[in-house]
N, C-alpha and C positions, 0 to 999 in steps of 0.2 A: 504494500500500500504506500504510494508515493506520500511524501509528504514537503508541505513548504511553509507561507508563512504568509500574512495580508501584510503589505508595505506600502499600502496608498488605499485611501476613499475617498470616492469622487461623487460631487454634485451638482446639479444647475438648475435654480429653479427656473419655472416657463417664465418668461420673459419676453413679451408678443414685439413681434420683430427683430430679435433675436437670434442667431443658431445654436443651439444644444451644444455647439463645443467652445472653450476647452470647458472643463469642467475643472469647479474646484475642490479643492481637498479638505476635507474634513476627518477627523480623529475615531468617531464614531457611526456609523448607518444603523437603522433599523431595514433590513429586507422582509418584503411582506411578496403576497402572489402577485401583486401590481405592482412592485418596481421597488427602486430604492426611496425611500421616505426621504421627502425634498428635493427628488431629480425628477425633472421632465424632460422626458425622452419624446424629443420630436417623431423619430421615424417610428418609434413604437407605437404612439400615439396616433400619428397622422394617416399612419402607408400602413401599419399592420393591424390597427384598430384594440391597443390594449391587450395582445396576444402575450397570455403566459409563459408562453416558450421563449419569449422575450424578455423576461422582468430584471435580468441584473445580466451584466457583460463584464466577461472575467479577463485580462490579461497577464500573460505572464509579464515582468517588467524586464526581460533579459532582452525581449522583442524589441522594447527602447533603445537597449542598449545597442544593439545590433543595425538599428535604423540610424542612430547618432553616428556610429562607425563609417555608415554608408553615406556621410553628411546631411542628414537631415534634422534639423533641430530640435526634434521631438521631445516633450516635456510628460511628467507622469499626469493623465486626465485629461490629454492632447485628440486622444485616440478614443473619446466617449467612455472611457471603462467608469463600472463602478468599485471596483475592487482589483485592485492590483495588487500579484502574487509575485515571490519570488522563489524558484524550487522545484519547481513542477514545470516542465519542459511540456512544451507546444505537443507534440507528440504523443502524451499521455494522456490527453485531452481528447474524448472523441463523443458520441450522442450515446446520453444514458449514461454515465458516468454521477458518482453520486459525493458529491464537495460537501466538505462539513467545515467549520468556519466559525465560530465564538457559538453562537446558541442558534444558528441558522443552520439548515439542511436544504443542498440546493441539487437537483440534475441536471445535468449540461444535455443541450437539445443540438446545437447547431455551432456551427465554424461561423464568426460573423464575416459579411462581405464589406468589402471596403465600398464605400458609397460617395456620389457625390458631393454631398456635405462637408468629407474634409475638407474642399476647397477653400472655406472661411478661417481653416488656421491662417495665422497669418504669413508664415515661411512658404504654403503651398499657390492659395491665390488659383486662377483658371488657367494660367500660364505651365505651373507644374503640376495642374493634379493629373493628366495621365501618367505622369511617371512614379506621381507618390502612388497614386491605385496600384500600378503594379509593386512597390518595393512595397505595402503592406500587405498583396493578396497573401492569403495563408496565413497572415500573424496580425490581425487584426482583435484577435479575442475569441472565447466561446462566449454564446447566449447560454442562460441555464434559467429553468423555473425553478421557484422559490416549495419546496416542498415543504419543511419545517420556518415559518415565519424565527425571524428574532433578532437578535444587536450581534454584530462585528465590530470589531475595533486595530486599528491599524496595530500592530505583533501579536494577534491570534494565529493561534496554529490553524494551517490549513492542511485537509486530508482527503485523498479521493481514493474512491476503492473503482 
């Protein structure tokens, strides 16, 4: 059973006119079946209609690491997540998969896709986002439903079986 560790929580609340990213960091989350308590997730919201299989997006933070490498200035909360891990490689990650996380229990449903919204970071712009879509396709985050509602906190242990 792999194991890693929460080392970012991210929010936004809706803010009409707005885009959803970056999101900012916070110390604590409550995850419920509809999302992170205090983030509005536009594409959740807008395109998929409050779909559960959507309610928290997990990334590794090595994936940062790995894009900064490749020059892009990417910052933790840049990339929509709400929970950023560190320990658990991309890899280990696939649908059904069952994350445990401070008093939360979550299942990972899907690989998220990189969308056009990151265009509004401000390093991407409409100029670079084909080529940020491609250098985050694959390491963008999973989506996971919220199975067990409850509080995380940035150094909980993270576990997936």
């Amino acid at each position: 059973m792999p194991a890693g560790r929460v080392v970012g929580l991210f929010v936004k609340e809706r803010v009409p006119g707005e885009p959803g990213l970056p999101k900012q960091s916070v110390p604590e989350v409550e995850l419920t079946p509809s999302g992170t308590r205090g983030d509005y997730n536009n594409f959740r919201t807008e395109e998929l209609h409050g779909d559960p299989d959507s309610a928290v997006l997990l990334l590794p933070h090595e994936i940062l690491d790995e894009l900064r490498q490749e020059g892009w200035p990417v910052r933790p909360g840049d990339l929509g997540e709400n929970v950023g891990i560190r320990g658990i490689a991309w890899p280990d990650f696939r649908p059904g998969r069952t994350v445990r996380l401070g008093r939360a229990e979550l299942r990972t449903t899907r690989a998220c896709t990189p969308c056009e919204r990151l265009r509004y970071l401000p390093y991407v712009g409409n100029d670079k986002l084909p080529a940020f879509l491609r250098a985050t396709l694959s390491r963008r985050g999973w989506y996971a439903r919220v199975v067990r509602p409850g509080s995380t906190r940035i150094g909980d242990a993270l576990e997936i079986d």
